[in-house]
N, C-alpha and C positions, 0 to 999 in steps of 0.2 A: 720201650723194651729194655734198652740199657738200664732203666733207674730200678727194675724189675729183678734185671740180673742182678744188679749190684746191690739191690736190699737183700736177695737172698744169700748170695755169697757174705752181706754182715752178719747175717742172721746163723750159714754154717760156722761161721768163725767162731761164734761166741758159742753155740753151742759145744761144737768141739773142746774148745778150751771150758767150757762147764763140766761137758763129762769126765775130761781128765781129770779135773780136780775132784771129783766126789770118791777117787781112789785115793786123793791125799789127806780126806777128813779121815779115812781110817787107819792109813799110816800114820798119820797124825797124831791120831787120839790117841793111840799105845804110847807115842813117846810121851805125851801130855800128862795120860791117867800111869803110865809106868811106877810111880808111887803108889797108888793106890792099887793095883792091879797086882803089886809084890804084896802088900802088906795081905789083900783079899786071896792071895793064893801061899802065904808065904816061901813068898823065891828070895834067893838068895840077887846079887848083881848080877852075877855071872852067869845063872838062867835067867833075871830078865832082859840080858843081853842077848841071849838064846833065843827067848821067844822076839825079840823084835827081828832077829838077823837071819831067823829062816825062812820068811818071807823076799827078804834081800836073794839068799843064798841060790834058791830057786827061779826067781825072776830073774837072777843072773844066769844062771844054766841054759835058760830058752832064749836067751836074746838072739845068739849068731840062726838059731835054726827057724824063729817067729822071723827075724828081718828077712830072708830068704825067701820066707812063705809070703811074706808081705808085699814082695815084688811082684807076684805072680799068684794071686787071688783077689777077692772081693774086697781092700780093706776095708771098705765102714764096716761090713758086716762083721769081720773077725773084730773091729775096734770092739763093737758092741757087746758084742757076744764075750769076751773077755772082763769088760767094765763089769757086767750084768753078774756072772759069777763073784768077781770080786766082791759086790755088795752084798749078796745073798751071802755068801761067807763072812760078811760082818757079824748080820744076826746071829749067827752061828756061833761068833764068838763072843757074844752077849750073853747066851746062854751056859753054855760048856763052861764048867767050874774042875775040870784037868786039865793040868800042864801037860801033861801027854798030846793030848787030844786039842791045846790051843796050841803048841809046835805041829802039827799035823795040819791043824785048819791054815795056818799063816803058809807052813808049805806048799799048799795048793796054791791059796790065793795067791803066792807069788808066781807061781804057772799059769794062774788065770791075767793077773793084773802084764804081763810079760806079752797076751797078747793086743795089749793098746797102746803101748810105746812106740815102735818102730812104725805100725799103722797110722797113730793119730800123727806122728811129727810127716808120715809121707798126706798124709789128709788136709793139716794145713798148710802143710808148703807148695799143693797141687793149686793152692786160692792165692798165695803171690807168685809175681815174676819172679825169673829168676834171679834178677839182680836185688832180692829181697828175703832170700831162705833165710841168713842168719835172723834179721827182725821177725820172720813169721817164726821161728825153732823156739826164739824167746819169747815170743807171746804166750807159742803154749804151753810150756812150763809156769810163765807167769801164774795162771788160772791156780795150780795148785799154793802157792803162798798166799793168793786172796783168799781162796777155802780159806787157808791156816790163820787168818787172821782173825775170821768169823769165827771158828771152833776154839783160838784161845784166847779172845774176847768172853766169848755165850758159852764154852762149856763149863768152863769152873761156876758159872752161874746156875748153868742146867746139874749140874753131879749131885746138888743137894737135893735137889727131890727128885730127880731120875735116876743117880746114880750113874758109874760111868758106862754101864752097862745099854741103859735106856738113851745116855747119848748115841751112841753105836749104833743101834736099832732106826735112831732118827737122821742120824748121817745116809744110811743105808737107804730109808727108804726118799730123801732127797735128792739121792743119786740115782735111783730107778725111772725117777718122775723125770728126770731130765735126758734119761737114757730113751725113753719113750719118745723126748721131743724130738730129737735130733731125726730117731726112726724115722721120724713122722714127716719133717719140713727140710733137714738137713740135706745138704745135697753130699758128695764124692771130689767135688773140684772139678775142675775146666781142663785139667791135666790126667782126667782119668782113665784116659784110654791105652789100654798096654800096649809099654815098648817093649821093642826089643830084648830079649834081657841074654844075657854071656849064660852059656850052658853051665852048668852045677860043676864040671868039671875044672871050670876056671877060677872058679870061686876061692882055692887055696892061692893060686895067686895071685890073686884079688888082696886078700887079705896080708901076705908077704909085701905090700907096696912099703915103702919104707915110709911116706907120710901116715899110713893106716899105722904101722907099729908105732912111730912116736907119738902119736895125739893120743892110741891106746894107754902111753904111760902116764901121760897129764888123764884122761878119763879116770883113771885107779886112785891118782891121788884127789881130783874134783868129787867125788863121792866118798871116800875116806874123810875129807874134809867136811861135805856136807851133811851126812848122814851121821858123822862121827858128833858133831854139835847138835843136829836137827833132835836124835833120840837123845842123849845124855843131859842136854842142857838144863830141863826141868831138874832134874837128879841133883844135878853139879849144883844148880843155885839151892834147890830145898834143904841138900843135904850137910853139901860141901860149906856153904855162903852161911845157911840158915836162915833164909826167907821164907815166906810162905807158898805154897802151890798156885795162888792168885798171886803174886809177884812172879811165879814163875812161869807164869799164863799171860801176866802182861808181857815180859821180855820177850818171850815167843813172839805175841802178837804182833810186837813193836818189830821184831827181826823181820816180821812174813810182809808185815806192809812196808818194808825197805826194801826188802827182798825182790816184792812182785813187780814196781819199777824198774826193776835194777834187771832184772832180765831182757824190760823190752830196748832199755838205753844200751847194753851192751852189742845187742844185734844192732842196733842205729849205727853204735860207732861203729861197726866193726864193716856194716856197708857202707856208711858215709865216707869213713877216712881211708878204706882199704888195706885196712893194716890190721888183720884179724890178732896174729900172734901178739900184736904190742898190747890187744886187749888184754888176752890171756896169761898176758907173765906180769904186767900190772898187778892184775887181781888176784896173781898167788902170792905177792911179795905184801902184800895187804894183808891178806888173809893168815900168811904166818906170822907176819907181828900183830895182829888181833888175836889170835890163839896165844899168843906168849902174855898179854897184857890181859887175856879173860883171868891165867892162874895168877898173876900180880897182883891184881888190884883188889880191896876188900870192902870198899865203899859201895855203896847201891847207887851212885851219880857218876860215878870210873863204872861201873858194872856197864849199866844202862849204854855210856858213851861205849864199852867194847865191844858189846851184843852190835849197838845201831853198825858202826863200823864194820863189822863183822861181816853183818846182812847185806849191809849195800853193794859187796863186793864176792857174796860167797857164791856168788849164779849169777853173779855180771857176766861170766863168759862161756854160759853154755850154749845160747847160738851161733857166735862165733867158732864154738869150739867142734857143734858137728858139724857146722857148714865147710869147715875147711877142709877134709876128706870128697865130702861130693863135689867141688870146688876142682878139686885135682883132677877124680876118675866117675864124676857125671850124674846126673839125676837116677838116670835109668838102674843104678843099685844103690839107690840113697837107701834103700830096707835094711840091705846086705851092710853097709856101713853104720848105720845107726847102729843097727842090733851087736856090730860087732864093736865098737866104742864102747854102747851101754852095758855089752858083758863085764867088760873090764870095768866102768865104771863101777858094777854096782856089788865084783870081786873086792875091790875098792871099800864100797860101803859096808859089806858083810864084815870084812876084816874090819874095819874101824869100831863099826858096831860092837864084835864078839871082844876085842879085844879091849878096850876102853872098861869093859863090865871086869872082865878078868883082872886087870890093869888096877882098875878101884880095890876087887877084895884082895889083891897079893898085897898093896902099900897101904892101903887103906882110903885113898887120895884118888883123884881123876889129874893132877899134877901130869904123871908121867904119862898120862895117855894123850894129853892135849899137846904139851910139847912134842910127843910124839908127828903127831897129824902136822903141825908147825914145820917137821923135817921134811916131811912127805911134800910139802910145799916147795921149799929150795929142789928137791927132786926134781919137783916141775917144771920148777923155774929154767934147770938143766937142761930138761926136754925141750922146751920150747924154744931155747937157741940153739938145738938141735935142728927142729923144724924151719926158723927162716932162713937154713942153710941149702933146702930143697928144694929148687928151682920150680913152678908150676910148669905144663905142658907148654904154654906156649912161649916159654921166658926159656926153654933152654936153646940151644944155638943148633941151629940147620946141619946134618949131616952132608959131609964131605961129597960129592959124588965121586964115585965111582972108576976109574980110566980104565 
């Protein structure tokens, strides 16, 4: 019976983390085909900035109010049912040849794709202990950088005779076939059954905890950071470097298979040594001197070493980094905490995104926008010895009694 439970709880795992990821072949592929998707529409930077950051802009909006709902409903079902839209708005944006109308489509899908976030990371963290959330938060981020490495590997192969349209179509319906399996065999976790949860009214101070406000301001700069490179990078190297779209699909590729390790070792450390924050201010003092050395360097062998760098560190610390709010104030609104991190986070990415496009056509250059994101790092870095200044629940000292 145990070896029963325990195949099936692998069998959720990898599904969960599958479905995630077929929402990252389509964020994906805009940042990928984002050349060719300007030249086939003729956009300027600063609307193909647009169209990538209004999907951001939206899935940021429903974060704090999907984590809430997430506490307190069915989440596989809403995971699903969210993923399922997403994909079907791919196709959608395979066909639709207006800008109007593909800001329109990406704004939904970030409404749709917003409600699998805070559901899937309470999904797979319901399948580890709890001495284990950071490792399970990073596995399932992992999933989407494996996508990303399959898609910038095979797509610039696929774009010639499907073009980047007919990739989209194919992402899409890969994500459905796997949305179906999970339906099918997936389970909800071993921790599915509802707790408790703090009435709606508490929720504002909930979110007033002072470790919830500081990791909020490392979340803004973690997606500013990673969103800020994730989309512009193709761009930066075709445009900026002058390589080709398949050099700029290897780099990608080469970041996303650094990448999707580099998630699950960050949660390892972060429970092995017990020192989440040491993870976390590492990886931003990294990440701002690879940001400074991508505008430096002009060689395609310095390139290659700043991308790799880059990657192995730019989602090292995202399970440590939402584990350490539920860590303080408890499983039972891990929904309410993710959703409210990842607003900020992905306020974070919106800005990085819109502005990086902007950034290029005022100087001409991605220069000023990557040093930028560089700053936003030492910001972090700020934040984070802010946070190992805030005592956990049971490390503060016993109140006085009473005479």
């Amino acid at each position: 019976m145990e070896g029963i439970i325990g195949n099936r709880r692998g069998v959720s795992i990898a599904l969960i983390v599958l479905c995630q990821s077929s929402q990252a072949l389509v964020t994906g592929g805009i940042a990928l085909f984002l050349p060719l998707i300007r030249h086939d529409l003729g956009l300027s930077f600063a609307q193909g900035g647009t169209l990538a950051a209004a999907s951001t802009f939206t899935y940021a909006l429903m974060q704090i109010p999907v984590g809430v709902l997430a506490d307190r409903v069915d989440t596989k079902k809403m995971f699903l049912v969210g993923l399922l839209g997403v994909n079907i708005l791919a196709c959608g944006f395979a066909v639709i040849d207006s800008y109007g109308w593909l800001v329109v489509n990406q704004a939904v899908s970030g409404v749709l794709r917003s409600m699998a976030f805070a559901p899937g990371l309470i999904l797979i963290g319901r399948q580890f202990p709890t001495d284990k959330q950071a490792t399970a938060m990073g596995l399932y981020v992992a999933g989407g950088f494996s996508s990303s490495i399959v898609l910038n590997l095979v797509g610039p192969l696929l774009v010639g005779p499907l073009g980047w349209q007919g990739v989209f179509l194919v992402c899409a319906g890969l994500g459905v076939v796997t949305l179906a399996l999970y339906w099918l065999v997936g389970n909800s976790g071993t921790d599915a059954v509802a707790r408790r949860q703090p009435p709606l009214r508490e929720l504002p101070r909930l979110i007033r905890h002072p470790v919830v406000a500081v990791t909020a301001v490392i979340q803004f700069v973690r997606l500013a950071a990673t969103h800020g490179v994730i989309m512009w990078l193709p761009t930066f190297v075709v445009v900026q470097k002058g390589y080709s779209i398949q050099t700029a699909g290897f780099l990608v590729a080469l970041g996303a298979a650094l990448t999707a390790p580099s998630n699950i070792m960050g949660g390892y450390l972060a429970d092995k040594t017990g020192r989440p924050q040491a993870v976390v201010g590492v990886s931003l003092a990294v990440i701002a001197a690879s940001l400074v050395g991508l505008v430096l360097v002009d060689s395609l062998v310095l390139l290659i070493v700043m991308v790799a760098v880059n990657s192995v560190v730019i989602q090292l610390y995202f399970g440590p980094l939402f584990a350490i709010p539920i860590q303080y104030l408890g499983r039972s609104v891990a929904g309410a905490l993710s959703g409210f991190g990842n607003f900020w986070a992905n306020l974070g990415g919106f800005t990085a995104v819109w502005a990086l496009g902007g950034l290029k056509d005022a100087t001409g250059t991605f220069t000023a926008g990557f040093l930028l994101l560089a700053g936003l790092c030492v910001v972090g870095i700020g934040a984070v010895l802010v946070l190992r200044r805030i005592p956990l629940p049971d490390q503060l000292p016993a109140s006085t009694p009473s005479k």
